[in-house]
C-alpha positions in Angstrom: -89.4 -80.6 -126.3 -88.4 -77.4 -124.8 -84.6 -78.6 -127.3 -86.7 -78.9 -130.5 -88.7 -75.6 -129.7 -85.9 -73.9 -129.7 -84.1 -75.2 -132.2 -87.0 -74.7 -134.6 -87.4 -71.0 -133.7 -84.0 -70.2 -134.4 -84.1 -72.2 -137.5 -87.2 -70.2 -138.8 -85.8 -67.2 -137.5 -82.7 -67.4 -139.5 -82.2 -64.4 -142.2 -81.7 -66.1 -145.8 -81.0 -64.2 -148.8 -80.1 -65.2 -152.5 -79.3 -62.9 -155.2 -82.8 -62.6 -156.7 -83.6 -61.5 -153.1 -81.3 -59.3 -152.3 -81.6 -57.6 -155.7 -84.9 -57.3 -154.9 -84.7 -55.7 -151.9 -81.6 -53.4 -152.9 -84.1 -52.1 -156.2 -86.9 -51.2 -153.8 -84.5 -49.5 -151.5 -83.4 -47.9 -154.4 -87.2 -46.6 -155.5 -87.5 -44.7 -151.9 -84.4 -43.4 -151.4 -84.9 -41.1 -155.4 -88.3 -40.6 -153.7 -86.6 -39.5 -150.4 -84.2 -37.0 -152.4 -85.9 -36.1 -155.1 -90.0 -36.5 -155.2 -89.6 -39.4 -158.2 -92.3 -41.8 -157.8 -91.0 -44.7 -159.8 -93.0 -48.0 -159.6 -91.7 -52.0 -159.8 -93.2 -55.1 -160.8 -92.1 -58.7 -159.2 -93.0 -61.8 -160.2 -92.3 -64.9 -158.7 -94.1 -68.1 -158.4 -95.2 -69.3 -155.1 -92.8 -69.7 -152.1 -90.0 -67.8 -153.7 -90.0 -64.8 -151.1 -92.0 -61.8 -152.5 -93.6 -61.8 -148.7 -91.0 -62.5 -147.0 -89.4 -59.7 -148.9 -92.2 -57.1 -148.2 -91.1 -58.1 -144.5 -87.9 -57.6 -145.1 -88.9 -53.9 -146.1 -90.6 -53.2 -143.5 -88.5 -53.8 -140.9 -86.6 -51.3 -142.5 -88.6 -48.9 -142.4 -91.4 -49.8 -139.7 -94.2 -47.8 -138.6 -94.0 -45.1 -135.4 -96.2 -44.6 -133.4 -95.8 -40.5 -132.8 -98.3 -38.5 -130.0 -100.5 -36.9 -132.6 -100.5 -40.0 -135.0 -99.2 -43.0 -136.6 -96.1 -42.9 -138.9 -96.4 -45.5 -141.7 -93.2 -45.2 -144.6 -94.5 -48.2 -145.7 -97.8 -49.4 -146.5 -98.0 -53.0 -147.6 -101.0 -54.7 -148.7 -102.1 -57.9 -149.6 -104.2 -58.1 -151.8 -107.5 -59.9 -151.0 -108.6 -63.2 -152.9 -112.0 -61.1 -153.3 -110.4 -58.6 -155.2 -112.8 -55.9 -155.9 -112.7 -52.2 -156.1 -114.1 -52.4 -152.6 -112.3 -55.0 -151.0 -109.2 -53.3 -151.8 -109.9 -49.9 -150.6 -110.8 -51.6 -147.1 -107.6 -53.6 -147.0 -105.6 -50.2 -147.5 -108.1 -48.1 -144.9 -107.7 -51.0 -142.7 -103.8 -50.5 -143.2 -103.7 -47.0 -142.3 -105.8 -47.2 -139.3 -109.3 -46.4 -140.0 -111.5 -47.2 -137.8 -114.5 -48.1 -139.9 -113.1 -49.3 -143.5 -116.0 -50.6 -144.8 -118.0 -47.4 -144.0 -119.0 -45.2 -147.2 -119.3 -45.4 -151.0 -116.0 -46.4 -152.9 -115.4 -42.9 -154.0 -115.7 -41.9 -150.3 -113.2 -44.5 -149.3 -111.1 -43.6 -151.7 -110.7 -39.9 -150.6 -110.3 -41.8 -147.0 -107.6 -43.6 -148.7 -105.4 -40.2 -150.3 -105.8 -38.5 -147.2 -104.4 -41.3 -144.5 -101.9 -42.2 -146.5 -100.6 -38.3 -147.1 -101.3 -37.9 -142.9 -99.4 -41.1 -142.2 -96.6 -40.3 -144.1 -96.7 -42.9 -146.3 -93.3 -43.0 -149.1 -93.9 -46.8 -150.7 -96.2 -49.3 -151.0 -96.4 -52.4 -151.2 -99.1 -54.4 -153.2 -98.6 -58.3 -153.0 -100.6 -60.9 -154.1 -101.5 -59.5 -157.0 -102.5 -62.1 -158.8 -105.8 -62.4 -156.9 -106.7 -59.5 -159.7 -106.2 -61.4 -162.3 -107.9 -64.7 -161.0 -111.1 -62.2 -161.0 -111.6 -64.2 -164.5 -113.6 -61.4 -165.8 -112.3 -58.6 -168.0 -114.2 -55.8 -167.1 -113.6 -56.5 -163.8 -110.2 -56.8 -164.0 -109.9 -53.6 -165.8 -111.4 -51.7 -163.3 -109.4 -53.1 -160.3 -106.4 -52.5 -162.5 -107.0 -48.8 -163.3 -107.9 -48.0 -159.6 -104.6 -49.2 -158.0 -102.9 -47.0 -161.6 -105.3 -43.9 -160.3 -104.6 -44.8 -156.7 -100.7 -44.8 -157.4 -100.9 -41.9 -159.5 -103.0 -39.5 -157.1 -100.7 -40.5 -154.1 -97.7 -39.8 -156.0 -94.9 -42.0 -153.9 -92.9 -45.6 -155.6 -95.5 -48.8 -155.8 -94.4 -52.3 -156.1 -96.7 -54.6 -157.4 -96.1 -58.4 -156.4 -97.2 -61.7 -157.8 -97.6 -64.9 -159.8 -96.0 -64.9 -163.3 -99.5 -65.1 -164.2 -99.6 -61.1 -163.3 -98.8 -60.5 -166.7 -101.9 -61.0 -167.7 -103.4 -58.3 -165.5 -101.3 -56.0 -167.3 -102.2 -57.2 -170.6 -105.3 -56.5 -169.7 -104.7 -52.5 -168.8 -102.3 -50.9 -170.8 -102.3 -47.8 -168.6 -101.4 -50.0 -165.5 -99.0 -51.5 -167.9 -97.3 -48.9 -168.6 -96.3 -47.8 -164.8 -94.5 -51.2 -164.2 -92.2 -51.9 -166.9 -89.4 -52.1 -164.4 -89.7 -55.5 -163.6 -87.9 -58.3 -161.4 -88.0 -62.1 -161.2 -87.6 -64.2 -157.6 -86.8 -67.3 -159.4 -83.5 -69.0 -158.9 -81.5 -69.3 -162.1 -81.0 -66.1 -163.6 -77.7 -66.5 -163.5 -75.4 -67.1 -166.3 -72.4 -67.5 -164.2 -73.8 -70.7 -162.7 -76.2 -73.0 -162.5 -79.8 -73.1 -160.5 -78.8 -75.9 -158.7 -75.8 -74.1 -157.6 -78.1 -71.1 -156.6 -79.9 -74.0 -154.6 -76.8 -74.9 -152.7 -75.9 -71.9 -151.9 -79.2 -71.0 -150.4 -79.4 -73.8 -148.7 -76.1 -73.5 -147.3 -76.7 -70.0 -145.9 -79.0 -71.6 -143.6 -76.6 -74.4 -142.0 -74.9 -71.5 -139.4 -78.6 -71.9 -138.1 -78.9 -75.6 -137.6 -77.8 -76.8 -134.4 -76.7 -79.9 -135.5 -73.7 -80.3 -138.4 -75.1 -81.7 -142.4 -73.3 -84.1 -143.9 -73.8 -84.8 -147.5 -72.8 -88.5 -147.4 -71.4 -89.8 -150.2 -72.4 -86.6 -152.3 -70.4 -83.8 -153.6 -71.3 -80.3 -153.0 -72.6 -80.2 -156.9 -75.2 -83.7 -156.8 -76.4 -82.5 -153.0 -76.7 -79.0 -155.1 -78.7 -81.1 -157.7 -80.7 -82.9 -155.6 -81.9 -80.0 -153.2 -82.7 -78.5 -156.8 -85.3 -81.0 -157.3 -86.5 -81.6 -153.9 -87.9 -77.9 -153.5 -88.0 -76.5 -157.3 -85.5 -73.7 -156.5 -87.9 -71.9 -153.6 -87.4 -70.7 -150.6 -90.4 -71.8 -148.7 -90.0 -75.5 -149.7 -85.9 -75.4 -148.8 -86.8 -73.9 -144.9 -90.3 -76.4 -145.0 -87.8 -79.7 -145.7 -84.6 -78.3 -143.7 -87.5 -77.3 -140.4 -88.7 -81.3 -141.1 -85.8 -83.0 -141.0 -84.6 -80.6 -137.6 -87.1 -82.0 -136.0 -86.8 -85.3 -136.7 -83.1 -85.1 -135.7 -83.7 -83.9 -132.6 -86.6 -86.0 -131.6 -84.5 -88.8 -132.9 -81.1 -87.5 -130.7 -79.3 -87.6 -133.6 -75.9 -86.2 -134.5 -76.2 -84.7 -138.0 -78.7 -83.8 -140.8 -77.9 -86.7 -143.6 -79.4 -87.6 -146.7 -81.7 -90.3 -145.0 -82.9 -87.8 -142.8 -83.6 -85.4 -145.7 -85.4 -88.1 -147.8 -87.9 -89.2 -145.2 -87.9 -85.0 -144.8 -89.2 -84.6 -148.2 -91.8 -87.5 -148.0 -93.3 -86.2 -144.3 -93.2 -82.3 -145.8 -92.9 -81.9 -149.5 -94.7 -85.3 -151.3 -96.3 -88.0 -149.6 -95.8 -90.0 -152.8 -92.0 -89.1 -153.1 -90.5 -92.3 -152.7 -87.6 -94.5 -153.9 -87.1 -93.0 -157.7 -89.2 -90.1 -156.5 -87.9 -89.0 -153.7 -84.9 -86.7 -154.7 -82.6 -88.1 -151.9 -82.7 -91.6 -152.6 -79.9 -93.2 -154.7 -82.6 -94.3 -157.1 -84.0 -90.8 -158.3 -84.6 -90.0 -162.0 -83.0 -86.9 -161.9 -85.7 -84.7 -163.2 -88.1 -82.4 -162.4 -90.9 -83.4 -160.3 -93.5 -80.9 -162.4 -95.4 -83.8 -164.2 -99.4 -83.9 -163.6 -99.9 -85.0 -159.8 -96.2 -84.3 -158.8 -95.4 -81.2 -156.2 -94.1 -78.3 -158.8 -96.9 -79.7 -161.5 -96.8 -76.5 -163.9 -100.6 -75.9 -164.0 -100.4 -72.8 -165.2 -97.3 -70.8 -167.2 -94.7 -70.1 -165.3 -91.1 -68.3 -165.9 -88.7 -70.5 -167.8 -85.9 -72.8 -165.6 -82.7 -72.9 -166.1 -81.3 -76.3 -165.7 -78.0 -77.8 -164.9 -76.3 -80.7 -166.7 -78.2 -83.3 -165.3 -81.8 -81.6 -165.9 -84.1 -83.4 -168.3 -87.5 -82.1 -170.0 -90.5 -83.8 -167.9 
């Protein structure tokens, strides 16, 4: 037991980046240093749909740049919030007072905790924030109320005066439909998603994420009797191209190797993998690591990447078919 601990928590401690990602954080980096040098507040939207990094990226940032404790008070650089499912005026300013230290966030009017809000952030020396989950605005459902949020995070932006990135669901288009003021302060705009590329394809993006990842494993992977391209391929449709779902299948079948004592990470391993973690359902022609797959996206009603709602468009590789 004491093996697989370990194991796992280097596994999940292991540092992977892709080129959305490090584009991502390379832009941002980008946004504080003109701030740093020459008092530019410029402001980025990124979109992304679930598990494709955007938090772990905000994490990313702020070990960067984390907060010091000094003797007369707290240095923050960054402030990152995530934005609460409740996503009112209100809930928002006491997410960001709770950030900065306040000891009594919900205390006051919303115009009193938004002064609270200006002057923390100013004391605590904050240079970039961080707004994630934004979608949660837009899920409000109604207008008015979306309007509002939306124009008090552009005033909020505004009257502090240092870079914002605003992080979400493609869906956060939307939100900025809905305010064209808060529209027009993100029009610099990033995607997470694999597949962006036109040098190669999203299953080769796949591959190569997942293969930054192996140096980690304590055990060797063996692709059996795939090439590097149809692994690629597969791994493509096992986890839809994200980053959570690649770590969540390579963490499940770690474990079972190592509960099993086995010597390498195979394709059986991987398939049971997918069906324990991913899709209980994934089996024989569903499950993406069994010679009988159909070699297509598993986004069809009931399957694990179903595409409820809009998303950003895929790029495929030779073998992708329309679901």
């Amino acid at each position: 037991m004491h093996t697989l601990h370990t194991a796992l928590n280097r596994f999940n401690n292991a540092h992977l980046s892709f080129p959305p990602f490090a584009r991502a954080l390379h832009e941002i980096d980008g946004l504080l240093q003109m701030y740093r040098e020459t008092g530019l507040a410029e402001n980025l939207l990124i979109l992304g749909e679930s598990g494709t990094g955007k938090t772990t990226l905000c994490q990313a940032v702020i070990q960067q740049h984390p907060r010091r404790a000094l003797q007369e008070r707290d240095w923050l650089p960054v402030l990152y919030i995530p934005i609460p499912p409740a996503a009112t005026i209100a809930g928002v300013t006491e997410a960001m007072l709770s950030k900065l230290g306040d000891p009594a966030p919900g205390k006051g009017t919303i115009s009193a905790k938004t002064a609270r809000v200006f002057k923390l952030a100013r004391g605590c020396g904050v240079e970039l924030i961080l707004l994630d989950e934004a979608q949660h605005i837009q899920d409000r459902g109604q207008l008015p109320t979306q309007y509002m949020v939306g124009d008090w995070l552009k005033g909020m932006a505004d009257e502090i005066g240092v870079p914002t990135v605003l992080l979400g669901l493609p869906r956060v288009d939307s939100l900025l439909r809905v305010n064209e003021q808060l529209r027009r302060r993100f029009t610099r705009r990033l995607c997470m998603n694999l597949g962006q590329n036109e040098g190669s394809s999203i299953e080769t993006e796949c591959f190569q994420l997942f293969a930054s990842l192996i140096p980690s494993l304590p055990v060797p992977l063996r692709f059996g009797n795939y090439d590097w391209e149809e692994f690629g391929q597969r791994l493509y449709y096992a986890t839809d191209g994200r980053i959570a779902y690649v770590k969540s299948l390579l963490s499940a079948a770690l474990r079972w190797v190592v509960q099993r004592n086995l010597e390498a990470i195979t394709p059986e391993e991987l398939e049971a993998a997918f069906a324990c973690e991913i899709w209980s359902a994934g089996i024989g022609a569903l499950n993406p690591f069994n010679e009988k797959f159909e070699f297509r996206p598993l986004t069809r009603a009931g399957e694990p990447f179903e595409r409820g709602i809009p998303g950003m468009p895929l790029k495929g590789g030779k073998r992708h078919v329309a679901a």
